[in-house]
C-alpha positions, 0 to 999 in steps of 0.5 A: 943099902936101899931095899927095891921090888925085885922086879924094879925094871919093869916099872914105868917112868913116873918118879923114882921108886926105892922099894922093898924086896931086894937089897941093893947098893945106893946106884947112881945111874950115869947116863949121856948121848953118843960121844958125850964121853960117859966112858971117860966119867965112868973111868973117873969114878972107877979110880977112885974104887966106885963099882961099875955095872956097865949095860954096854959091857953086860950087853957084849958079854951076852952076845960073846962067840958061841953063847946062846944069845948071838946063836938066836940073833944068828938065827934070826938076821943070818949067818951074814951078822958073823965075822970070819972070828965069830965075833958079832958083826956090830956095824951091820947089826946096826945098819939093820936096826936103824933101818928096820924098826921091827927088827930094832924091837925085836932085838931090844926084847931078846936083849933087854930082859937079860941086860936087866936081869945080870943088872939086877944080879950084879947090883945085889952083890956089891958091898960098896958105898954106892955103885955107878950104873952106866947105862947110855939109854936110861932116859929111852928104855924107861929106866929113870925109876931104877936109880937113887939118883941120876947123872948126865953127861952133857955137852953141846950137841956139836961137840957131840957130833964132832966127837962121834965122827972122830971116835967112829969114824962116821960121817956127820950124816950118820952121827946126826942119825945116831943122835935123832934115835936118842933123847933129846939132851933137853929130855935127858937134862930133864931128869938130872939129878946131877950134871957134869959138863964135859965140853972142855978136857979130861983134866976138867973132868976131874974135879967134878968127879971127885965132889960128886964122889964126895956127894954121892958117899954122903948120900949113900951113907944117909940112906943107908941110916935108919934115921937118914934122909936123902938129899 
């Protein structure tokens, strides 16, 4: 287990930081751009009993029918935001986001401190080797320092626009917008530790996932030896 500060997401990006006051799972943090397939290499892992904690999922969780984040952003953009079930309008939020920067930041501040906090709370409790961190804005949100080590997914950037306009059902206008909005993948490659390339199939995926698996066990395991040393 890798000792942190406890308020470790508040840190700037400057190099990684594994400090003192709170026991925490070795994290490997899995990052990529939209439609890189983080989703897939994510799955990999879970199959072979790695832990995830998901930002994405955690941020659904918050905004779920009837909790008291999707009340505030209710209040804030209006009843309009909510489907016939409830649910969170996500296209139109993101319609509203994309075109407004203030509203983007003031949804990221109502957000984001609470996505950090369940984080903080799920990678306390995790009694496993090492946990994957999924977080598809790692690079973008400041959060390169919170991680023991760091994996991309990476792809041309064709193939990324090709893949979101299939999975979304997008233009390619749109999906070039998306990807305007995030690092560069020269900037997110810029802080890889380790990187796996998902331009082919599904089947490829695999033996990258299980040497990195491999990788990171040892790794954990070293850090977790009083006489270890990462690699």
């Amino acid at each position: 287990m890798i000792r942190r500060s406890a308020n470790f997401f508040a840190m700037p990006s400057c190099h990684r930081l594994l400090s003192q006051d709170l026991l925490m799972a070795y994290t490997v943090a899995l990052t990529g751009g939209i439609g890189s397939g983080k989703s897939t290499v994510a799955d990999a892992f879970a199959r072979l009993g790695v832990p995830l904690v998901d930002a994405d999922v955690i941020a659904r969780q918050l905004v779920a029918p009837g909790s008291p984040v999707l009340a505030q952003i209710v209040t804030h953009f209006g009843a309009a935001l909510l489907q016939a079930d409830g649910q969170l309008d996500r296209a139109a939020l993101r319609q509203i986001i994309f075109t407004h920067p203030s509203e983007k930041a003031w949804l990221d501040a109502l957000l984001h401190p609470q996505i950090q906090a369940e984080t903080r709370h799920q990678l306390a409790h995790i009694s496993a080797p090492y946990a994957l961190w999924v977080v598809p804005l790692l690079v973008e949100n400041r959060l390169t320092t919170q991680a023991d080590r760091i994996l991309v997914v990476d792809l041309p950037i064709e193939q990324q626009l090709a893949r979101t306009q299939a999975r979304d059902g997008v233009s390619r206008e749109q999906a070039q917008r998306i990807l305007a909005a995030q690092a560069t993948r020269q900037q997110r490659l810029a802080w890889a530790d380790d990187i796996i390339d998902n331009s082919g199939s599904a089947e490829a995926l695999i033996p990258q996932v299980a040497a990195l698996h491999r990788h990171y066990l040892a790794l954990a395991q070293a850090a977790s030896s009083p006489t270890g040393s990462p690699a």
